[in-house]
C-alpha positions as CSV (number, residue, x, y, z in Angstrom):
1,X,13.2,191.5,-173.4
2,X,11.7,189.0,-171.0
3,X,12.6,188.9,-167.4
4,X,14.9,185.9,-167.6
5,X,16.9,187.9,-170.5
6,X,17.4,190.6,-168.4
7,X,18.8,189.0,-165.4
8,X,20.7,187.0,-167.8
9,X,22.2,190.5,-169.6
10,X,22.7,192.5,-166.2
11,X,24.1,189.3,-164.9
12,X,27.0,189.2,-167.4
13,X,27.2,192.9,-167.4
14,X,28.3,192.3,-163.7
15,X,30.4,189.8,-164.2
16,X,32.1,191.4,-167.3
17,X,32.5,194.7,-165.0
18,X,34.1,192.3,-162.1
19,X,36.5,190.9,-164.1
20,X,37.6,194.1,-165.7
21,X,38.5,195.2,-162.4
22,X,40.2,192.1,-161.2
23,X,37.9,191.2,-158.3
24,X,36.8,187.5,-157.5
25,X,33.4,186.5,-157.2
26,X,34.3,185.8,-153.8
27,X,35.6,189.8,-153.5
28,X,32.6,190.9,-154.8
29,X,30.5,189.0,-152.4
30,X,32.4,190.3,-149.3
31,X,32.2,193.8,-150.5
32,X,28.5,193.7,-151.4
33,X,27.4,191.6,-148.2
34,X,26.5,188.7,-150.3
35,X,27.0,184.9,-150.1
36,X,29.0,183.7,-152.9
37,X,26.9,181.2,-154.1
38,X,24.4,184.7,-154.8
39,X,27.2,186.0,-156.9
40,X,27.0,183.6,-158.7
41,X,23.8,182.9,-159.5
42,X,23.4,186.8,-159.8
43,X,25.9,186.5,-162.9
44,X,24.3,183.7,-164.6
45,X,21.2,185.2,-164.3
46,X,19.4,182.4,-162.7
47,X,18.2,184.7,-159.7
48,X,16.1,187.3,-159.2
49,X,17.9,190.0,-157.1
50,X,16.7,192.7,-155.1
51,X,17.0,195.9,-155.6
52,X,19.1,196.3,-152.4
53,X,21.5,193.6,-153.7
54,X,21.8,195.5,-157.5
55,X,22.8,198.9,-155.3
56,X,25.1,197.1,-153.3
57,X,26.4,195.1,-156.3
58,X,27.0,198.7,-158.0
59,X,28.5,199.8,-154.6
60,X,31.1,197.0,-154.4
61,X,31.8,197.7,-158.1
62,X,32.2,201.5,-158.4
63,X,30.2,201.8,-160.9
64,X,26.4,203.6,-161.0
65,X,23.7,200.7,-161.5
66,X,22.5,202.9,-164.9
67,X,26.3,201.5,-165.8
68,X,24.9,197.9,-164.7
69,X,21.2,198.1,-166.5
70,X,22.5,200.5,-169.7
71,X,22.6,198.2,-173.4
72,X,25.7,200.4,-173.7
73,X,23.9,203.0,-176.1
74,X,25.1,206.4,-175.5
75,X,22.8,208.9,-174.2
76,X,21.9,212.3,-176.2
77,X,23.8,215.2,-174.1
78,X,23.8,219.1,-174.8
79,X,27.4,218.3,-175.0
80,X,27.7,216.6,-178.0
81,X,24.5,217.1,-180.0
82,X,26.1,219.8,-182.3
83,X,28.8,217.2,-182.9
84,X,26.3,214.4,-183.9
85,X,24.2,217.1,-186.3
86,X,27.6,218.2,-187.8
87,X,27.8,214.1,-189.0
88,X,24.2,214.1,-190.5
89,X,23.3,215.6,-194.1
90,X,21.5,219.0,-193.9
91,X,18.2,217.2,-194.5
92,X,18.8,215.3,-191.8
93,X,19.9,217.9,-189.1
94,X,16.9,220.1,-190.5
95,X,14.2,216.9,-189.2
96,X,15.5,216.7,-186.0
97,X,15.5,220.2,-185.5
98,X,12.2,220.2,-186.4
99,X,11.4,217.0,-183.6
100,X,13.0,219.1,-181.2
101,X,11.2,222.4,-181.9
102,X,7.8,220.5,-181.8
103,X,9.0,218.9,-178.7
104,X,9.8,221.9,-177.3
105,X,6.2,223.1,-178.1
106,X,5.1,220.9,-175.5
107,X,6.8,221.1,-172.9
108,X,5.5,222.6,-170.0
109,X,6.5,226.5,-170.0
110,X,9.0,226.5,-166.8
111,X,7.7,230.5,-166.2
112,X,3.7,229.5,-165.3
């Protein structure tokens, strides 16, 4: 992704999480200490924010700025890991225990 094509992406992903919540750009502004016209470009992606704005954007929002940046794939948790090897074939769950054991390997040994 270039940089325009991610202010573009996070830019709709703020506006799509504003408009879930029912808040106008003008809300959103007052609640993040932004002018409106910033909003607004900030959705469109045809500024470059700071970081202070993003974490005040996320602020006004209620939502973490990894919710704001994320494509939307799920993360790997401990939680449900047996529950995505129970969907693979045996072959399958058999390499990525393998991946993990080697990655194990290398990690650094927490009792050094």
């Amino acid at each position: 992704m270039t940089d325009s094509e991610i202010y573009e992406y996070i830019g709709a992903k703020i506006r799509q999480v504003r408009l879930n919540k029912g808040m106008s750009q003008a809300e959103l502004a007052e609640k993040a200490e932004l002018s409106l016209p910033s909003i607004s470009n900030i959705e469109l992606g045809k500024s470059k924010m700071k970081l202070a704005s993003f974490i005040r954007i996320a602020d006004a929002l209620q939502v973490s700025t990894e919710e704001l940046a994320s494509d939307g794939r799920e993360v790997m948790s401990a939680d449900n890991l047996s529950e995505v090897l129970s969907k693979l074939t045996e072959a399958e769950s058999e390499s990525i225990k393998r991946v993990i054991s080697e990655i194990i390997k290398w990690m650094p040994n927490k009792n050094d």
